[in-house]
PQR file with spaces between the fields and no chain letter, atoms N, CA, C, O and H, PARSE charges and radii, in Angstrom:
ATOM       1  N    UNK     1       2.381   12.184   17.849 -0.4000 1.5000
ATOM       2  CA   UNK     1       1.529   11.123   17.323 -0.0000 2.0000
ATOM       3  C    UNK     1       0.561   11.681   16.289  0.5500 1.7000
ATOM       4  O    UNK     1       0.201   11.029   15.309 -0.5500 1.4000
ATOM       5  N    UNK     2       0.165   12.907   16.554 -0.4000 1.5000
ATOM       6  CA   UNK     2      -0.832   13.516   15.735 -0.0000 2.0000
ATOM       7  C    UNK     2       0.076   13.739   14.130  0.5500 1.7000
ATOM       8  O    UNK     2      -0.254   13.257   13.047 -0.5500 1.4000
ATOM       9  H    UNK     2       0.458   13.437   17.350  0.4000 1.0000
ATOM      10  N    UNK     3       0.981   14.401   14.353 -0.4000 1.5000
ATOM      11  CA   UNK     3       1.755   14.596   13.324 -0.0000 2.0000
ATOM      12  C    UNK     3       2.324   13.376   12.087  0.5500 1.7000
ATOM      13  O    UNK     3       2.788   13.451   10.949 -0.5500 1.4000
ATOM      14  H    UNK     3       1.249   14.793   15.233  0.4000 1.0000
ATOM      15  N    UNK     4       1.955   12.177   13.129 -0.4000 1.5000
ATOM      16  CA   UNK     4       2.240   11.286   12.193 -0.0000 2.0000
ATOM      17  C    UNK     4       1.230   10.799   11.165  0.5500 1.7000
ATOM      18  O    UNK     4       1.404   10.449    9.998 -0.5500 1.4000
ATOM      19  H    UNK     4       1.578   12.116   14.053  0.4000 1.0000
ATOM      20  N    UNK     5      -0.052   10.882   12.026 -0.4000 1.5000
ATOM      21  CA   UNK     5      -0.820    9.931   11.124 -0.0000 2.0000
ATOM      22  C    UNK     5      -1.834   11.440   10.431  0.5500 1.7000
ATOM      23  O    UNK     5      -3.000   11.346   10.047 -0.5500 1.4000
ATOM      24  H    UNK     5      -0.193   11.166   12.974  0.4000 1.0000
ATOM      25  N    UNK     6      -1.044   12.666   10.428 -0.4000 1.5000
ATOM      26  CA   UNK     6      -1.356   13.850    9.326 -0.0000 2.0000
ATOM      27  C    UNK     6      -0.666   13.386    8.462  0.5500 1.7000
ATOM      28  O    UNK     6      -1.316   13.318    7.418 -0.5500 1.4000
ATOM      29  H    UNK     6      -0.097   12.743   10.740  0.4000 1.0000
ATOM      30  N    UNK     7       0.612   12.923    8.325 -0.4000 1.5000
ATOM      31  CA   UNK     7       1.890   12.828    7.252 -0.0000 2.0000
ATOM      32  C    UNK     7       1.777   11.827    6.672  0.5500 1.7000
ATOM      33  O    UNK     7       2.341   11.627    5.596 -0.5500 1.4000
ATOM      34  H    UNK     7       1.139   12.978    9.172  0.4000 1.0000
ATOM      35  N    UNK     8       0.689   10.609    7.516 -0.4000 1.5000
ATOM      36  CA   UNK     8       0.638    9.669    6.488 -0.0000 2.0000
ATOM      37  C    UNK     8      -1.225    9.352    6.004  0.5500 1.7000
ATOM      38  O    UNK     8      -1.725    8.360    5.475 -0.5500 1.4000
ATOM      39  H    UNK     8       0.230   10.772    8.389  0.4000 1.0000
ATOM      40  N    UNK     9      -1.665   10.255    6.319 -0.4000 1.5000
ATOM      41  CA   UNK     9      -2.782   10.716    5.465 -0.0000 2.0000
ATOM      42  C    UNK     9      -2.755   11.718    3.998  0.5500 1.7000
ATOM      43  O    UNK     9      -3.628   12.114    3.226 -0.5500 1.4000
ATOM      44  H    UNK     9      -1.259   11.062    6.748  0.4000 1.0000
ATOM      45  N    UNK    10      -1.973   11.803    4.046 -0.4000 1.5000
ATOM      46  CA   UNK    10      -1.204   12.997    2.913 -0.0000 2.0000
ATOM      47  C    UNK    10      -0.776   12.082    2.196  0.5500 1.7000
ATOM      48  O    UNK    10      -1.246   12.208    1.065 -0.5500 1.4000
ATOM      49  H    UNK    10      -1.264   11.481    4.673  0.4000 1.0000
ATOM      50  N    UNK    11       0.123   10.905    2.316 -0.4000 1.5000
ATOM      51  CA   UNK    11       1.253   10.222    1.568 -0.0000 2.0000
ATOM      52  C    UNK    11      -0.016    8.964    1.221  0.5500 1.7000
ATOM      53  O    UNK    11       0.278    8.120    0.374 -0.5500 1.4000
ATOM      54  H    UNK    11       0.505   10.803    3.234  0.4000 1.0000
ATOM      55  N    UNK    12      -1.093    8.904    1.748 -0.4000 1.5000
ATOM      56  CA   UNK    12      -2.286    8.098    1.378 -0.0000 2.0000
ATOM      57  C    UNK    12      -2.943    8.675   -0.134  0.5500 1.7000
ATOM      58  O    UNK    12      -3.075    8.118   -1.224 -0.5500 1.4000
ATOM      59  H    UNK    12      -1.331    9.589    2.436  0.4000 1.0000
ATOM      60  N    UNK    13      -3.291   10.089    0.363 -0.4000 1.5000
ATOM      61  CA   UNK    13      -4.091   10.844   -0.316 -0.0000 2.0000
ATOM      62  C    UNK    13      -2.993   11.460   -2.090  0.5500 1.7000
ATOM      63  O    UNK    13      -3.322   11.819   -3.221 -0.5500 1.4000
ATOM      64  H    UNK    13      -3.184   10.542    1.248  0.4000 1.0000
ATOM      65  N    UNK    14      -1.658   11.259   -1.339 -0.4000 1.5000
ATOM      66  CA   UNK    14      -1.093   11.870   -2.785 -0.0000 2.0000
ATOM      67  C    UNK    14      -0.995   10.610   -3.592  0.5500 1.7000
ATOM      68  O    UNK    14      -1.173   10.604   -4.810 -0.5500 1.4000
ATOM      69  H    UNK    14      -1.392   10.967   -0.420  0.4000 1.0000
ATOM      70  N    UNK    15      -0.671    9.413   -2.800 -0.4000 1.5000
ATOM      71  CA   UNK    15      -0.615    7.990   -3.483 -0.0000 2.0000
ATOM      72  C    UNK    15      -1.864    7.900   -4.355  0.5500 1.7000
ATOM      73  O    UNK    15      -1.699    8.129   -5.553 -0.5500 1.4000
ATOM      74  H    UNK    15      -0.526    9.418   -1.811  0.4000 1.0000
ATOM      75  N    UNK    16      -3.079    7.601   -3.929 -0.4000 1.5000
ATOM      76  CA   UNK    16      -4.208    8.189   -4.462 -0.0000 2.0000
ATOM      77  C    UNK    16      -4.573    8.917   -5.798  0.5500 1.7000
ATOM      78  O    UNK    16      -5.359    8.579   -6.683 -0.5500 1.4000
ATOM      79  H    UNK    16      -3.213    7.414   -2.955  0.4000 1.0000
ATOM      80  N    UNK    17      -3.929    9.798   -5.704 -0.4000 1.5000
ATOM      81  CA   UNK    17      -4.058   11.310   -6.356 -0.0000 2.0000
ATOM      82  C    UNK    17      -3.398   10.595   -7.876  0.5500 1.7000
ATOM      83  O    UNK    17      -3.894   10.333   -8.972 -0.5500 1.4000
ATOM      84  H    UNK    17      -3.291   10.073   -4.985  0.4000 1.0000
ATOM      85  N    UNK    18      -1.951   10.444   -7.238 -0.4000 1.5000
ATOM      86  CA   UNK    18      -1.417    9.963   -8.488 -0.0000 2.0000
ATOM      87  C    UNK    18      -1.621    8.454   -9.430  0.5500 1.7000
ATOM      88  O    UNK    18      -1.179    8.294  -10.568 -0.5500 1.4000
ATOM      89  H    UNK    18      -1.548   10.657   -6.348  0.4000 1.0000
ATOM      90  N    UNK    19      -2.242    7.640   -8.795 -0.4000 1.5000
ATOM      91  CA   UNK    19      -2.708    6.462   -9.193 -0.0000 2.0000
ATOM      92  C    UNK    19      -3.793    6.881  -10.280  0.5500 1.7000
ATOM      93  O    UNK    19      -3.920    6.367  -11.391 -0.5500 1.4000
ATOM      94  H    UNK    19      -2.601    7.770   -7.871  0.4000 1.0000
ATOM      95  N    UNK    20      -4.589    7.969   -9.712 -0.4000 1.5000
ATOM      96  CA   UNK    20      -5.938    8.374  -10.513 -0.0000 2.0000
ATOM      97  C    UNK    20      -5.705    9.386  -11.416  0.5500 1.7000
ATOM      98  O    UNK    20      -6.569    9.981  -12.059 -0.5500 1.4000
ATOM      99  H    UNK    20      -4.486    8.386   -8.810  0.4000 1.0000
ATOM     100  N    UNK    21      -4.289    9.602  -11.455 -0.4000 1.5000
ATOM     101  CA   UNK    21      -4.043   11.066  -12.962 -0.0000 2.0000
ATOM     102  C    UNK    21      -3.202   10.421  -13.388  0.5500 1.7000
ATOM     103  O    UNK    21      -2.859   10.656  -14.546 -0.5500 1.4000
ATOM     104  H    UNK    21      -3.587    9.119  -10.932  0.4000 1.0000
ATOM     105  N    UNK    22      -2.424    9.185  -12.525 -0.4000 1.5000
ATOM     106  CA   UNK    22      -1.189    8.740  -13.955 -0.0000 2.0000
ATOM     107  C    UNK    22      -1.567    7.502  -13.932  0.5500 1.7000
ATOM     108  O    UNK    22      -1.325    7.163  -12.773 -0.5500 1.4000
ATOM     109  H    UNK    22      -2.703    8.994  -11.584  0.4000 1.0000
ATOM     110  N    UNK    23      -1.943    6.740  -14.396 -0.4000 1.5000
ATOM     111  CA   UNK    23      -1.970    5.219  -13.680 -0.0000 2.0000
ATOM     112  C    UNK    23      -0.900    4.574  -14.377  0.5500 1.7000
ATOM     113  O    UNK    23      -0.302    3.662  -13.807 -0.5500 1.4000
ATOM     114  H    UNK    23      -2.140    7.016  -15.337  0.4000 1.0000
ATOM     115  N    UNK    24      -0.530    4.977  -15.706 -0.4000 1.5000
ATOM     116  CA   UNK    24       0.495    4.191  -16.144 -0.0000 2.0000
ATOM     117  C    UNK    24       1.761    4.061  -15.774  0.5500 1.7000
ATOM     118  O    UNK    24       2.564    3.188  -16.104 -0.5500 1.4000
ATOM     119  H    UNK    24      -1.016    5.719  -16.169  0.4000 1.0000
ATOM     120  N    UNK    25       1.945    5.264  -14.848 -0.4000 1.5000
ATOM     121  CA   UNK    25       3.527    5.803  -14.493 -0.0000 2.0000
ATOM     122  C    UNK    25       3.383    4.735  -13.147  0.5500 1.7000
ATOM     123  O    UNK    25       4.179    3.807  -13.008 -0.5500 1.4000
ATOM     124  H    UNK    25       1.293    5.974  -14.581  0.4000 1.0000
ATOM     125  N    UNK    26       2.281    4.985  -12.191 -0.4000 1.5000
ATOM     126  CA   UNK    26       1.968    4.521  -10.893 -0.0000 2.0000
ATOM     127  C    UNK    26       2.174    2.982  -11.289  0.5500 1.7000
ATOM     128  O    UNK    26       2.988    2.657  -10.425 -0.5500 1.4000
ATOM     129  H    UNK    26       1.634    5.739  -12.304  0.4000 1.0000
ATOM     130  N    UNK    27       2.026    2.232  -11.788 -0.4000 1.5000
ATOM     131  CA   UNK    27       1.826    1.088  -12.156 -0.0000 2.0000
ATOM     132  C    UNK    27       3.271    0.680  -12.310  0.5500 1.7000
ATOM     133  O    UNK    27       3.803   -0.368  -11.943 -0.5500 1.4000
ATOM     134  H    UNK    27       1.365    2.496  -12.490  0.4000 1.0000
ATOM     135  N    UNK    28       3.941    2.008  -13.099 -0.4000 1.5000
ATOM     136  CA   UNK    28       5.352    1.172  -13.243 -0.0000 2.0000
ATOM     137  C    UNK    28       6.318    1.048  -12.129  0.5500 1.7000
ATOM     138  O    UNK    28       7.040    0.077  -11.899 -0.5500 1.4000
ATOM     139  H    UNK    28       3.509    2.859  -13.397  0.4000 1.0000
ATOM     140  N    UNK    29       6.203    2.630  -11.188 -0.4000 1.5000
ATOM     141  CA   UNK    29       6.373    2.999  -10.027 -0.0000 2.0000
ATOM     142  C    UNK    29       6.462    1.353   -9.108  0.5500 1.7000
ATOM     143  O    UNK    29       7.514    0.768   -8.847 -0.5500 1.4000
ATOM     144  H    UNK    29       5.617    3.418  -11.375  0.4000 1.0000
ATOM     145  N    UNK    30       5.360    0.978   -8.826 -0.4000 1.5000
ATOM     146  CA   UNK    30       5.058   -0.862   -8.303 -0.0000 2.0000
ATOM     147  C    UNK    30       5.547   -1.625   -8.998  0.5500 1.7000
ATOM     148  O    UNK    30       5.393   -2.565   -8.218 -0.5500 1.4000
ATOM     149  H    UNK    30       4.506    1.453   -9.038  0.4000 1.0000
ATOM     150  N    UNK    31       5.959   -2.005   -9.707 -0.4000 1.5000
ATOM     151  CA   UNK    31       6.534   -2.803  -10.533 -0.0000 2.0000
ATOM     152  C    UNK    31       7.951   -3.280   -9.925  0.5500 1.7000
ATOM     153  O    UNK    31       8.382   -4.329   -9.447 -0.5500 1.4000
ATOM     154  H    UNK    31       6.085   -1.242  -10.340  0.4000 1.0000
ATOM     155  N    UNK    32       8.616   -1.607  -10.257 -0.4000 1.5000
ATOM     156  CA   UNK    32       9.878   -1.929  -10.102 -0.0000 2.0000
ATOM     157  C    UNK    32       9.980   -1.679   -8.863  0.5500 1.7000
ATOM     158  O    UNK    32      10.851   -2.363   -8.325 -0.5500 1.4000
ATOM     159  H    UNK    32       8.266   -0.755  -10.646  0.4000 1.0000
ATOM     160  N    UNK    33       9.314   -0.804   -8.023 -0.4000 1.5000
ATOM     161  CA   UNK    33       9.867   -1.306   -6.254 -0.0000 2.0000
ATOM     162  C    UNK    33       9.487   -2.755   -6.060  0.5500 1.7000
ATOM     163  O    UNK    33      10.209   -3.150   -5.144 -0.5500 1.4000
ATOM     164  H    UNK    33       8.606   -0.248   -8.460  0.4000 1.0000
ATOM     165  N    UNK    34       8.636   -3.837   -6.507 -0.4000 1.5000
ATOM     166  CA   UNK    34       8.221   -5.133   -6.101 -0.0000 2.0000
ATOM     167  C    UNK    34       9.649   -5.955   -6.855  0.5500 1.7000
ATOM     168  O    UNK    34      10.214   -6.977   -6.464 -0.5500 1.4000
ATOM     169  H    UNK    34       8.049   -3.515   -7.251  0.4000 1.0000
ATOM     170  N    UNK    35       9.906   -5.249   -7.837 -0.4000 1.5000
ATOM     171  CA   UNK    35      11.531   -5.838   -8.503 -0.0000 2.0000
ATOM     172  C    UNK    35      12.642   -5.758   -7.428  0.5500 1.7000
ATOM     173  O    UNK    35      13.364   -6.661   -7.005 -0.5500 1.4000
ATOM     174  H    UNK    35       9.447   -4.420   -8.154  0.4000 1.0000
ATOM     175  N    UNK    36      12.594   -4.380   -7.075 -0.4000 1.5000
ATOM     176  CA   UNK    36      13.683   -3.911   -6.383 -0.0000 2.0000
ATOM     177  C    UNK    36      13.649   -5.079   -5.071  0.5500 1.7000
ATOM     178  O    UNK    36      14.630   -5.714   -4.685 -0.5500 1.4000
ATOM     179  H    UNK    36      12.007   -3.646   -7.418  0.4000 1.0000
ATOM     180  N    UNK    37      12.337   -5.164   -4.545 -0.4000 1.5000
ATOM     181  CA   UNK    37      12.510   -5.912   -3.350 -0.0000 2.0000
ATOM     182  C    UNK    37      12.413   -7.325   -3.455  0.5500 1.7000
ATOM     183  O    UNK    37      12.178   -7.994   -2.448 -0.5500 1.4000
ATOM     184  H    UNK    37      11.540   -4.648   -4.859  0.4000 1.0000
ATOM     185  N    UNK    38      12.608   -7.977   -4.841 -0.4000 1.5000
ATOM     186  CA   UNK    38      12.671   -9.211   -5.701 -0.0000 2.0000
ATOM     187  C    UNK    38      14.258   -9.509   -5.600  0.5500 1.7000
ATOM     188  O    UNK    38      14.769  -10.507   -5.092 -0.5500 1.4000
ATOM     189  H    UNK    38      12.799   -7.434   -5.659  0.4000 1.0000
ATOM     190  N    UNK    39      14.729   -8.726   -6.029 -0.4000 1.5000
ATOM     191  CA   UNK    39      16.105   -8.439   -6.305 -0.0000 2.0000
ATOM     192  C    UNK    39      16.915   -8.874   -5.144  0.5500 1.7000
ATOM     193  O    UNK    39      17.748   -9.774   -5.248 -0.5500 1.4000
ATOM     194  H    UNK    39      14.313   -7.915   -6.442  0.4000 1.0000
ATOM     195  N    UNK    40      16.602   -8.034   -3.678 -0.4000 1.5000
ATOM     196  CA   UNK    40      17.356   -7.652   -2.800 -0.0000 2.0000
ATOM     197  C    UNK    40      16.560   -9.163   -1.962  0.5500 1.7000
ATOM     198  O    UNK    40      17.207   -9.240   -0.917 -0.5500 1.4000
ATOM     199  H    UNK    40      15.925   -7.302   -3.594  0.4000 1.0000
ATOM     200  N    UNK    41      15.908   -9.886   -1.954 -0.4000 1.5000
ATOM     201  CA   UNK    41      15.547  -11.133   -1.459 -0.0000 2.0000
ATOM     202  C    UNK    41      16.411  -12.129   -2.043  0.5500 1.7000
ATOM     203  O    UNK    41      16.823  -12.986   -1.260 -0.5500 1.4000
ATOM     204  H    UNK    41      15.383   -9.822   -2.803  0.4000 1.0000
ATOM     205  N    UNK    42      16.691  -12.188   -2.969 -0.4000 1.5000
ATOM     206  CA   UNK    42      17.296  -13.268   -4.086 -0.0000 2.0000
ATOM     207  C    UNK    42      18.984  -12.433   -4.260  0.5500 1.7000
ATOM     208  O    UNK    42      19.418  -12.551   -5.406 -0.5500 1.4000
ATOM     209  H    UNK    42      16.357  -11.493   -3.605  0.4000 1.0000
ATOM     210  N    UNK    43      19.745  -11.796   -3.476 -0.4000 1.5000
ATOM     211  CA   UNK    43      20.844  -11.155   -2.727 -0.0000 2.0000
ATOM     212  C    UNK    43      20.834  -12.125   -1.851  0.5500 1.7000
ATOM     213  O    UNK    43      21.264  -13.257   -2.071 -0.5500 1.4000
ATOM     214  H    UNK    43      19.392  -11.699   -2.546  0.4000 1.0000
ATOM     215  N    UNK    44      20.245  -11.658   -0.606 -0.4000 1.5000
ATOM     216  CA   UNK    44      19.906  -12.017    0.762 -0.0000 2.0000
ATOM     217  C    UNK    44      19.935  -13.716    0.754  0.5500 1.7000
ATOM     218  O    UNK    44      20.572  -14.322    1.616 -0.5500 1.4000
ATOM     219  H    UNK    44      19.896  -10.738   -0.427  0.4000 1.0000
ATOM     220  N    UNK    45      19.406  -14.206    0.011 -0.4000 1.5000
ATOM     221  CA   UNK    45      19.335  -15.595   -0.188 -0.0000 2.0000
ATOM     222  C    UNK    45      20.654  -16.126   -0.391  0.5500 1.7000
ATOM     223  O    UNK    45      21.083  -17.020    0.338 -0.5500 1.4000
ATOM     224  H    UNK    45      18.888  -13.714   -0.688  0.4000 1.0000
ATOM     225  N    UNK    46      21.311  -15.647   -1.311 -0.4000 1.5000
ATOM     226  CA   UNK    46      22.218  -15.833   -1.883 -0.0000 2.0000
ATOM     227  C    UNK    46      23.904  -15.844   -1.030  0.5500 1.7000
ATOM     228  O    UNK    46      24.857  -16.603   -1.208 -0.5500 1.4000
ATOM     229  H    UNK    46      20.962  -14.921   -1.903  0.4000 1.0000
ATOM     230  N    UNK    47      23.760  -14.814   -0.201 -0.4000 1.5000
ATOM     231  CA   UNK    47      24.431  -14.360    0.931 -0.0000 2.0000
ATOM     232  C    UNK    47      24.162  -15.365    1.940  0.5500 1.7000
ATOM     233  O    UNK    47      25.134  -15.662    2.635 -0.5500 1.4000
ATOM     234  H    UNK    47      22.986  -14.197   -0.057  0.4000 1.0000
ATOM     235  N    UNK    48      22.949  -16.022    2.209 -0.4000 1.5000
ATOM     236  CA   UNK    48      23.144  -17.052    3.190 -0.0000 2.0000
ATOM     237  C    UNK    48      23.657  -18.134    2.893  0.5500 1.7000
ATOM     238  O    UNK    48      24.608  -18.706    3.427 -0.5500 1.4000
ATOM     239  H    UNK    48      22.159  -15.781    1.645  0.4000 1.0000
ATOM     240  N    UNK    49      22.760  -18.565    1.652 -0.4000 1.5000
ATOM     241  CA   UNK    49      23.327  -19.898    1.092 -0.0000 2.0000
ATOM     242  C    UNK    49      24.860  -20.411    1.021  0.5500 1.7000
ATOM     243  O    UNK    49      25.460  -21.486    1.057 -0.5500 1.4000
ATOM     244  H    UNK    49      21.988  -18.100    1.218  0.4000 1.0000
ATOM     245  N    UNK    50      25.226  -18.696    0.869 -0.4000 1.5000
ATOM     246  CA   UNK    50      27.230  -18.590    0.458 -0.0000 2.0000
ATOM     247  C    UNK    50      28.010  -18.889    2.328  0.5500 1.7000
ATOM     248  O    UNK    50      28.876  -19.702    2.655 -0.5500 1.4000
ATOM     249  H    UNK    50      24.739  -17.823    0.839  0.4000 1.0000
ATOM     250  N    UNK    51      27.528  -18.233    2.886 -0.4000 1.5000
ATOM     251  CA   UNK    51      27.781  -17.875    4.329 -0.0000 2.0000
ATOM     252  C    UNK    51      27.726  -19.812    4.706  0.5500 1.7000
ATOM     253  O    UNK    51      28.808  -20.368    4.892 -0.5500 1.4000
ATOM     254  H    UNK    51      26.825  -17.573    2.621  0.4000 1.0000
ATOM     255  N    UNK    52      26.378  -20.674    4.780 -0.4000 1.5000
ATOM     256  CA   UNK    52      26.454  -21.091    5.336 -0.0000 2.0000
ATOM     257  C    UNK    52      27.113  -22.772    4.586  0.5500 1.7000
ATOM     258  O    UNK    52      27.114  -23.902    5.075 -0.5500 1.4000
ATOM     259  H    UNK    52      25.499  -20.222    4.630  0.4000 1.0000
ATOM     260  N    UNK    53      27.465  -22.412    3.638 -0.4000 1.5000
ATOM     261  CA   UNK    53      28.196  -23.680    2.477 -0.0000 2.0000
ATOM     262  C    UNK    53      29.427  -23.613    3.196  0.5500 1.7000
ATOM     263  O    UNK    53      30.382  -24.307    2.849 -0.5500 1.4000
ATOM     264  H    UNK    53      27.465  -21.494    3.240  0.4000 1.0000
């Protein structure tokens, strides 16, 4: 348990880190994972709609 919330104090702190030395990269970084998971919703949708026609 300890080990976890070290590993995700780190993945806090590097998130962090890099937001505040790149912001432009970080920014795009969010973008396209909020795409990616845009994408794979509007799949998923798509797959039911087909499934249940």
């Amino acid at each position: 348990m300890k080990t976890k919330k070290v590993l995700l104090y780190l993945v806090i702190a590097f998130a962090v880190f890099y937001m505040y030395s790149r912001p432009a990269e970080a920014a795009t970084a969010v973008k396209g994972m909020f795409n990616g998971i845009s994408s794979g919703a509007g799949q998923l949708a798509m797959f039911f709609s087909k499934l249940f026609n």
